[in-house]
C-alpha positions as CSV (number, residue, x, y, z in Angstrom):
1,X,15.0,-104.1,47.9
2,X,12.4,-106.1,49.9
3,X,8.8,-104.6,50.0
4,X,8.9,-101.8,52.7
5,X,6.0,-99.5,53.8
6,X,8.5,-97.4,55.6
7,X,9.7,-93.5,54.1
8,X,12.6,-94.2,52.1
9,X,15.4,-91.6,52.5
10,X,18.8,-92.0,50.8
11,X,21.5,-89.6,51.8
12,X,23.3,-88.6,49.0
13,X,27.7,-87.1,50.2
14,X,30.8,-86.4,48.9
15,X,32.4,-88.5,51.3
16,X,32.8,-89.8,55.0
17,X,35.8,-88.9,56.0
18,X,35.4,-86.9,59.6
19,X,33.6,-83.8,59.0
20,X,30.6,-81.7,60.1
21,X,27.8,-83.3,58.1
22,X,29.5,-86.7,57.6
23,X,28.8,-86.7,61.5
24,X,25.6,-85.8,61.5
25,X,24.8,-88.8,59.3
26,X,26.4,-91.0,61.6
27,X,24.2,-89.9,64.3
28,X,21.2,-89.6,62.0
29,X,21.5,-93.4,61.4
30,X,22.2,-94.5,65.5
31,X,19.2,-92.3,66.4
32,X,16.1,-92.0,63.0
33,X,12.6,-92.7,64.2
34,X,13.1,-96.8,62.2
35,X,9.5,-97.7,62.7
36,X,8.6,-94.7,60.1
37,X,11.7,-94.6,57.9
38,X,14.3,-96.5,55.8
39,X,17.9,-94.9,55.3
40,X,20.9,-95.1,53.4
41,X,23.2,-93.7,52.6
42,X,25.4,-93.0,49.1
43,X,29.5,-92.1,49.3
44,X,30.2,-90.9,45.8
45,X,34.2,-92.1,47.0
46,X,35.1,-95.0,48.4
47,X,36.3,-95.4,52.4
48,X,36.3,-92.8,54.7
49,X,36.1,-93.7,58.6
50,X,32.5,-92.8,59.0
51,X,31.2,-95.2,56.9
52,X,31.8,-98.2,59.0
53,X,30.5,-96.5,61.5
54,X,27.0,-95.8,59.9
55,X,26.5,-99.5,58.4
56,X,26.8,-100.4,62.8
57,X,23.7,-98.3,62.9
58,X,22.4,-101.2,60.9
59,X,22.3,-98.9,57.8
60,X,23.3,-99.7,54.5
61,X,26.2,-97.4,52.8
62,X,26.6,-97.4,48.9
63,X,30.4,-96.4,48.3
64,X,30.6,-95.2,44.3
65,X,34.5,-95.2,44.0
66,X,34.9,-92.0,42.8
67,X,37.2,-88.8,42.8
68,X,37.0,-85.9,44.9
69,X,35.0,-83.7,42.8
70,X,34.5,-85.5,40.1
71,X,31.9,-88.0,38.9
72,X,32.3,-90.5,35.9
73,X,30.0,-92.0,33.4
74,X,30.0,-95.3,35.4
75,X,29.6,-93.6,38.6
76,X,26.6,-92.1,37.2
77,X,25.3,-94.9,36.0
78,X,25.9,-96.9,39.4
79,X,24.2,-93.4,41.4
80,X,20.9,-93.8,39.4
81,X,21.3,-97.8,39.8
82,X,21.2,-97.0,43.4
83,X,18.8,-95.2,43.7
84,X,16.1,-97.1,41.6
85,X,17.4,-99.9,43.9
86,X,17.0,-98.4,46.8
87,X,13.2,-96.9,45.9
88,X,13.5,-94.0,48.2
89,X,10.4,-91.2,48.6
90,X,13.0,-88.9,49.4
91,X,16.8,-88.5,47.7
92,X,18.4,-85.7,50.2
93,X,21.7,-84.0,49.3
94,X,24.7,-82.8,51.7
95,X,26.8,-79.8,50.6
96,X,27.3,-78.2,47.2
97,X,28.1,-80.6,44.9
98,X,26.0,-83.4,46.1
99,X,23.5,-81.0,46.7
100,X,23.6,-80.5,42.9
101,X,23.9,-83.9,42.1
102,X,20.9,-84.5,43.8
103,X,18.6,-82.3,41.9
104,X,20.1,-83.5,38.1
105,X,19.4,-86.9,39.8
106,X,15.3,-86.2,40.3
107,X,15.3,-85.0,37.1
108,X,16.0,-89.0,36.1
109,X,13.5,-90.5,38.9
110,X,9.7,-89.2,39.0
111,X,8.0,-89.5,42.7
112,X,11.1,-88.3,43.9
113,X,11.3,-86.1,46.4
114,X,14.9,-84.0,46.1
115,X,15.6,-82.1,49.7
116,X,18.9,-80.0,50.0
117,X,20.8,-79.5,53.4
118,X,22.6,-76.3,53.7
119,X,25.3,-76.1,56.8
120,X,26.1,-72.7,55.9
121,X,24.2,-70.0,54.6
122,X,27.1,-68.1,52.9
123,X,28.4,-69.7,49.7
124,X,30.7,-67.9,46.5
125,X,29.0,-66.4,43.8
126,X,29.6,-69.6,40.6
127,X,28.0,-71.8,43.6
128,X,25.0,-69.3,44.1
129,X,24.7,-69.1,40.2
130,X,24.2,-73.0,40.0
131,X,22.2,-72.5,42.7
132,X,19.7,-70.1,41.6
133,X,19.2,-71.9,38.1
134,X,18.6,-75.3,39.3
135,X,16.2,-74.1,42.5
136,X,13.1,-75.7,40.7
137,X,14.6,-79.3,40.9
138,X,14.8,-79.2,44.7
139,X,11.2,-79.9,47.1
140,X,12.8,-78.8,49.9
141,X,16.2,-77.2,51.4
142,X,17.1,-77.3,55.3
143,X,20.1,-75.0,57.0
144,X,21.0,-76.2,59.6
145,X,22.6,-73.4,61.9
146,X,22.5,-71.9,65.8
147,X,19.3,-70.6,66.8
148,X,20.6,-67.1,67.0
149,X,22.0,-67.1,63.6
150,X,19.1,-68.7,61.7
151,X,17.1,-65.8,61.5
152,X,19.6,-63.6,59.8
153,X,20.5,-66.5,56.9
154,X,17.1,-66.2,55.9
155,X,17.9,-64.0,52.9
156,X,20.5,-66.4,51.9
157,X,18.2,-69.5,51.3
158,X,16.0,-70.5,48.1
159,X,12.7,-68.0,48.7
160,X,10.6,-70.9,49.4
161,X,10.0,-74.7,50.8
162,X,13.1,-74.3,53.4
163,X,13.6,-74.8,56.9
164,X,15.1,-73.9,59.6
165,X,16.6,-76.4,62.3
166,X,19.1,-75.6,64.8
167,X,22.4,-78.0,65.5
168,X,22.1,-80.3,67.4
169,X,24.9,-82.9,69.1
170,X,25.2,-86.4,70.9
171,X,25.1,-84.7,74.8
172,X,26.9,-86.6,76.9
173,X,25.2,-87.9,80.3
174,X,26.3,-86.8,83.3
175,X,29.5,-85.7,84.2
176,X,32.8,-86.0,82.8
177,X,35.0,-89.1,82.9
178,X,38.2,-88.9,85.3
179,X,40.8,-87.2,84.2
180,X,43.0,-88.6,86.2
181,X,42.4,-92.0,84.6
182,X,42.0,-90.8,81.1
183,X,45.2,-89.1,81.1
184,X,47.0,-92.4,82.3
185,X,45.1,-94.2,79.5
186,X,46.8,-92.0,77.3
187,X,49.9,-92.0,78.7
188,X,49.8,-88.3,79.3
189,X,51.5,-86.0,82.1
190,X,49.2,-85.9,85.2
191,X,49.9,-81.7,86.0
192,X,50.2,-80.5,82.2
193,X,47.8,-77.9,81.1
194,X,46.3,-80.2,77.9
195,X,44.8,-78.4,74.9
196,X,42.2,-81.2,72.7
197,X,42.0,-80.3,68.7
198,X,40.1,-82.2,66.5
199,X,39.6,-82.5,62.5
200,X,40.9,-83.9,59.4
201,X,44.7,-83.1,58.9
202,X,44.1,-80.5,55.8
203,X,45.8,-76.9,55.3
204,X,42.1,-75.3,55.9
205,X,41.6,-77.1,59.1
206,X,44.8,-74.3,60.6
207,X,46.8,-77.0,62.4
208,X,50.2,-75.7,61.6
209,X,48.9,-72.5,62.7
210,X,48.4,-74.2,66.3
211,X,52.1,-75.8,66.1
212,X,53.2,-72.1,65.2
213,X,50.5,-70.7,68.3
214,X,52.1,-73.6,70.8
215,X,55.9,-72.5,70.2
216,X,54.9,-69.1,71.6
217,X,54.3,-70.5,74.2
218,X,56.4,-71.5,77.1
219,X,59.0,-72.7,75.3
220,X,60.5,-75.7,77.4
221,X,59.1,-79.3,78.7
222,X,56.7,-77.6,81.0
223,X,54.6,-75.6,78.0
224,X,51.4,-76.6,77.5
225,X,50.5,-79.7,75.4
226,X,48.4,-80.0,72.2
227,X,46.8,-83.4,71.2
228,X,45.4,-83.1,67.9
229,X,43.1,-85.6,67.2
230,X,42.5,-86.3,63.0
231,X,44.4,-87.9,59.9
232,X,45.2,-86.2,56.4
233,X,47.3,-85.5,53.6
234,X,49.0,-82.7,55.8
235,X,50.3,-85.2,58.5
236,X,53.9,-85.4,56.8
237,X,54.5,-81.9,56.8
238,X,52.9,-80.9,60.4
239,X,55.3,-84.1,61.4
240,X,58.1,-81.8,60.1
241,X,57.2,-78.5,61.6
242,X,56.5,-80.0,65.0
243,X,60.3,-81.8,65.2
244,X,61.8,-79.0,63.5
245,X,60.4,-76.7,66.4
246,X,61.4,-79.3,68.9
247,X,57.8,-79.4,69.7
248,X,57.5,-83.7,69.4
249,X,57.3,-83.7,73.8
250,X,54.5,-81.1,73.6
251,X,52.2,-82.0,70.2
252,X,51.1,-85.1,70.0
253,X,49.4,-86.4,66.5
254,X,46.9,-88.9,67.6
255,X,45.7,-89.6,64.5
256,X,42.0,-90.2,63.9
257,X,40.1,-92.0,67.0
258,X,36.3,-93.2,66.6
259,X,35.8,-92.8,70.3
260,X,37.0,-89.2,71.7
261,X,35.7,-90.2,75.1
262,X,39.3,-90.0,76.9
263,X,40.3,-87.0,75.0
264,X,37.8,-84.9,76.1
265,X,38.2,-86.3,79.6
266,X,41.9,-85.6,79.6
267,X,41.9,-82.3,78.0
268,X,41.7,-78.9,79.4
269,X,41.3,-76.6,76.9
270,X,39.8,-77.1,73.6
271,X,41.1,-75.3,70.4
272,X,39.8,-74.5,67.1
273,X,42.6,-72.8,65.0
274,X,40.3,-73.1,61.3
275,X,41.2,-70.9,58.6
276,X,37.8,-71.6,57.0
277,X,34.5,-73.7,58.3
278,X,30.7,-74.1,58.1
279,X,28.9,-75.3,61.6
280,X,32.6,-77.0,63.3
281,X,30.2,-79.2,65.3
282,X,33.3,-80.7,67.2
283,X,33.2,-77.1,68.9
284,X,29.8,-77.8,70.5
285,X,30.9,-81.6,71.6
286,X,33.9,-79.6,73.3
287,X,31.6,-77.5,75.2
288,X,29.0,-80.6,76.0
289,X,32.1,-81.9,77.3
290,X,33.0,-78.7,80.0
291,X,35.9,-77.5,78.0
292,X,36.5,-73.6,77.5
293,X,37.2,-73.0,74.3
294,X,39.6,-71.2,72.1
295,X,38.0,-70.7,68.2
296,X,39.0,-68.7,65.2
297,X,36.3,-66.4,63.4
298,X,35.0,-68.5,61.2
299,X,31.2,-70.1,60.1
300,X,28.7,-70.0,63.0
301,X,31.7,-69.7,65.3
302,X,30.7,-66.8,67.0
303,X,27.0,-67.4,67.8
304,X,28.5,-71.0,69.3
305,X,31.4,-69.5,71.4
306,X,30.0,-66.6,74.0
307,X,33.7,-64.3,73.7
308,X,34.9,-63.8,76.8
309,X,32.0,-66.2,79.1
310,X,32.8,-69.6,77.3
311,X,35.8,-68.6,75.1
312,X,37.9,-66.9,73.5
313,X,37.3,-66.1,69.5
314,X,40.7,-64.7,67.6
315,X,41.1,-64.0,63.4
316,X,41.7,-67.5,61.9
317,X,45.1,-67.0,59.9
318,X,47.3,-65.1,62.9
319,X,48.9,-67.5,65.5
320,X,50.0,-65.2,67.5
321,X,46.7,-64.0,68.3
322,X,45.6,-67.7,68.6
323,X,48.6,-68.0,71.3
324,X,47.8,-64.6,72.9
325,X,43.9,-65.9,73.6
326,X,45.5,-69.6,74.7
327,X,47.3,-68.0,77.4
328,X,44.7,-65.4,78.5
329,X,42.9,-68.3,79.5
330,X,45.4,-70.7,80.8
331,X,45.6,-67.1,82.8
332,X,42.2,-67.4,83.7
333,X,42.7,-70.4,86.2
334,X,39.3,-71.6,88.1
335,X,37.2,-68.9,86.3
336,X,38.3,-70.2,83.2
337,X,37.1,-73.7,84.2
338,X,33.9,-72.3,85.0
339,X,33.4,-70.8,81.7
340,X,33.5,-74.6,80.2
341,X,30.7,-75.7,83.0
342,X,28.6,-72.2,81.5
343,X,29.1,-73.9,77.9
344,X,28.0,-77.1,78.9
345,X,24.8,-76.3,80.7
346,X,23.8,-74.3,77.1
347,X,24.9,-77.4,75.4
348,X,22.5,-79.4,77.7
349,X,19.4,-77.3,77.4
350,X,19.4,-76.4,73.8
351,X,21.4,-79.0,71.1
352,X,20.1,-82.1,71.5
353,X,20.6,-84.2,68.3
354,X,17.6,-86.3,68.7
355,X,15.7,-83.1,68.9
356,X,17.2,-82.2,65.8
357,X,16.4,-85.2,63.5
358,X,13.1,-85.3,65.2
359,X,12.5,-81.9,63.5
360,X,14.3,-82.6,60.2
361,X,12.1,-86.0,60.1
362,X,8.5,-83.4,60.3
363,X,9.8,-81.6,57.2
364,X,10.3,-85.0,55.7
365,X,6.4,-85.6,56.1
366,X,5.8,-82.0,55.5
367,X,7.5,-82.0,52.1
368,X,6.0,-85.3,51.2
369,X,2.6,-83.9,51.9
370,X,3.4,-81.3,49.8
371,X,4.7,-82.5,46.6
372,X,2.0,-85.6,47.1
373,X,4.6,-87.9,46.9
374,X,3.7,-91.8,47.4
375,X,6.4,-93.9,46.4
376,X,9.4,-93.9,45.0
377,X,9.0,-96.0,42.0
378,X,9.6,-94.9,38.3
């Protein structure tokens, strides 16, 4: 690595396949403050869309080849190669088990500021335990949440050295696109009520609990549409359940798209069916966007989605209380429209991504200044 006065922060992940904090990367690398820091960023697997993505931003990704949850010898050996490569001031971990990874890998580098990035303040209790008894490794931890919620997960941090920085998203300027034009783009029906969904094709992720939701609901041609917007493992089987519903006119798979620019445009309605999530940032884009939205109970959910003034919010795991809250506000007509222009202007005034790494970048100095850090060299 050429000589570089710059911070040095390398972003240690599971992956970057779609997902909350895989996204956040990819913006943190379009939008960092350059003239004061150096990033990168460390897959411990190999692919995943996002990647390609970050290295556009001009910033290099490290892609270990290794399994989902698991980490070899080699791939070991190649992390700590990295990172004494790299000669970062600060090594900062994404989600549990990088999170982890991340303070065993301090231990091995001196001058080596570890951070931790919490997107949910609830965990189960083997993850707390590893938590608790490797809490003196880390320098700093930051939980990321809603601005109403990060007060109460106070109590669920490390007792020192964290902060606190609310969400924040890519708002889009002005308006929305046509929807006229963005329908025909897609080749969808100009007078269909269009629900968007969005997220990696996984059982957790509730799709087939939305296939299930959608056949409740008018069940001909005319029903409302679902375009659910994602790849996974899961695609096979939600391909069966949507053709053995007779659902292939109405639920379209559009499999993972870099760009949701048109989608959102064309869409009417956007729909979260989860059975289980941290911060579904793809929630708040929805709302930036002007779409109402429909959202099971799960994560910060709730403290995103105003029940019954931007959205509906319905148990995750019961389609037919997803359907029932889909057609309340199909039901809603205008008013309902109006609750995805209330959304937006929140969206607008309070989660502004640049804001956000703007914030996380202070407690980068602060936690330098702190720990007296200088360099990242051995």
């Amino acid at each position: 690595m050429p000589e570089d006065d710059r911070i040095g922060v390398l972003h240690l992940i599971s992956g970057l396949l779609p997902g909350g904090a895989e996204r956040m990367l990819v913006w943190a690398a379009r939008y960092h403050d350059r003239s004061r820091f150096r990033m990168g960023v460390v897959s411990l697997m190999s692919g995943g869309q996002f990647a390609a993505a970050i290295r556009e931003s001009g910033v290099p990704v490290f892609e270990l080849g290794q399994q989902r949850g698991r980490l070899s010898p080699a791939g070991l050996r190649r992390l700590l190669s990295t990172v004494r490569d790299f000669t970062p001031m600060i090594l900062q971990g994404h989600l549990f088990h990088s999170n982890i990874l991340s303070r065993l890998t301090g231990v091995f580098r001196r001058r080596l500021a570890v951070i931790n990035t919490m997107h949910t303040g609830w965990e189960p209790v083997h993850r707390r335990f590893l938590y608790a008894c490797t809490d003196f490794l880390v320098d700093g931890s930051i939980t990321y949440g809603m601005p109403d919620d990060l007060p109460n997960i106070e109590a669920d941090l490390p007792p020192s050295n964290h902060c606190r920085i609310p969400y924040g998203i890519i708002v889009p300027n002005g308006d929305r696109d046509d929807r006229a034009a963005a329908r025909v783009r897609l080749g969808l029906p100009p007078e269909a009520a269009v629900w968007l969904a969005v997220g990696r094709l996984s059982p957790e992720k509730g799709f087939a609990d939305l296939i299930t939701a959608l056949s409740r609901l008018g069940g001909n041609q005319n029903g409302p549409m679902v375009l659910i917007v994602g790849s996974g493992r899961q695609e096979p089987d939600l391909r069966r359940m949507i053709a053995g519903g007779e659902l292939s006119d109405r639920v379209i798979l559009a499999g993972y798209q870099s760009d949701l620019t048109d989608y959102f445009a064309a869409a009417d309605y956007f729909v979260l069916p989860s059975r289980w999530e941290a911060g579904p940032l793809v929630v708040l884009e929805a709302m930036s966007a002007g779409l109402p939205v429909v959202a099971t109970d799960v994560g910060r959910v709730r403290s995103m989605v105003k029940d019954g003034g931007t959205g509906f919010v319905v148990p995750p795991s019961e389609p037919e209380e997803l359907a029932r809250a889909m057609e309340r506000l199909m039901a809603l007509g205008d008013a309902g429209h109006d609750w995805g222009k209330r959304g937006r202007d929140r969206i607008t005034e309070h989660y502004d991504f640049v804001r956000t790494q703007r914030e996380t970048e202070r407690f980068y100095s602060e936690v330098l200044r702190r720990t007296g850090q200088r360099g990242g060299g051995p």
